[in-house]
C-alpha positions in Angstrom: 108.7 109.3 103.2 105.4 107.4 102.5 104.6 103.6 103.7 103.1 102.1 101.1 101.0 98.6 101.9 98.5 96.1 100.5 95.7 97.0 101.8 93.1 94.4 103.6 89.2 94.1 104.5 89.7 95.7 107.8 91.2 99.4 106.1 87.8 99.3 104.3 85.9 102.4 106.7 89.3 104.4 106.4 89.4 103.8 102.4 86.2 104.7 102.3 86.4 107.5 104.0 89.1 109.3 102.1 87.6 108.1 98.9 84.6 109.7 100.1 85.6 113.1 100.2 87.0 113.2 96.8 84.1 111.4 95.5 83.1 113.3 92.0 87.3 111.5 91.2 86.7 108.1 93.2 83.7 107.1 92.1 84.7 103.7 90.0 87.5 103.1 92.9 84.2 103.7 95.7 82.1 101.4 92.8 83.9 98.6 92.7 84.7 98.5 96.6 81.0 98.3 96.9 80.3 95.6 94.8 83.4 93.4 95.2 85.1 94.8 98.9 88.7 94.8 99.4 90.8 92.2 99.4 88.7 89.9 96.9 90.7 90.5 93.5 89.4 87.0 91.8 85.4 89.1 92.0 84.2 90.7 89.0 85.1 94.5 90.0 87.5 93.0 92.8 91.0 93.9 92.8 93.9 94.1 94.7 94.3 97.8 97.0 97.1 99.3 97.6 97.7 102.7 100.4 100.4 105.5 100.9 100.8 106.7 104.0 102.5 109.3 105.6 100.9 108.5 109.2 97.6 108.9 107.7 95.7 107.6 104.5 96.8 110.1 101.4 96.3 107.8 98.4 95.0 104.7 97.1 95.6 102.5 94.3 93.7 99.4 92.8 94.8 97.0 90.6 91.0 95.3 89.0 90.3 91.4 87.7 90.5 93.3 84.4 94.1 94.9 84.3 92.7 98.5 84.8 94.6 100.3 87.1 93.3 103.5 89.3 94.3 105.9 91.5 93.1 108.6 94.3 96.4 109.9 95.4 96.1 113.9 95.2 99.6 114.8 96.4 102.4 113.8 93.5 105.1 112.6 96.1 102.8 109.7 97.3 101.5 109.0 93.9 105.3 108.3 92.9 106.0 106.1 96.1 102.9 104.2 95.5 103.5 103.5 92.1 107.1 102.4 92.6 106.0 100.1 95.5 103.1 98.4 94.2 105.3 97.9 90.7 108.4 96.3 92.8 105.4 93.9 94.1 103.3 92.7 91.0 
C-alpha cells in the first residue's frame, strides 16, 4: 500500500533527488521546480506536487498553472495509487 500526499517546500531536496536520477524522463517536472519551487501553483511553471510512498519517495506527480499534468512514477502500482488519490482531491 502506497501513502500518497501533497507535497510541500520542505520535500524539495528529496523530490529532487529522485527526479534526479531519472532525469533524461524528469526534466520538465525538475524545470519547472526550478523556476517556480514547490508548493507555489499560482507561478508561471508552478503547480501543485503530489508523492507516493511506500516508506520512501517512488513517484511524483504535478499538476501545472496550465492544466498539464506529469508524472515520474516508474513502478505501475504507485502510479495507480497516486492517480486515484490526487483525483479524489482536485
Amino acid at each position: 500500500m502506497y501513502e500518497v500526499r501533497k507535497l510541500q517546500a520542505e520535500d524539495a531536496e528529496s523530490v529532487r533527488a529522485f527526479l534526479e536520477t531519472r532525469a533524461e524522463s524528469s526534466m520538465f517536472l525538475l524545470s519547472n521546480i526550478a523556476a517556480a519551487g514547490i508548493g507555489n501553483p499560482n507561478l508561471r511553471y508552478g503547480g501543485d506536487y503530489w508523492g507516493a510512498f511506500d516508506g520512501r519517495l517512488v513517484g511524483v506527480l504535478g499538476h501545472f498553472w496550465n492544466h498539464n499534468v506529469i508524472l515520474q512514477v516508474p513502478n505501475a502500482a504507485a502510479r495507480v495509487a497516486l492517480l486515484a488519490e490526487v483525483r479524489k482531491a482536485l
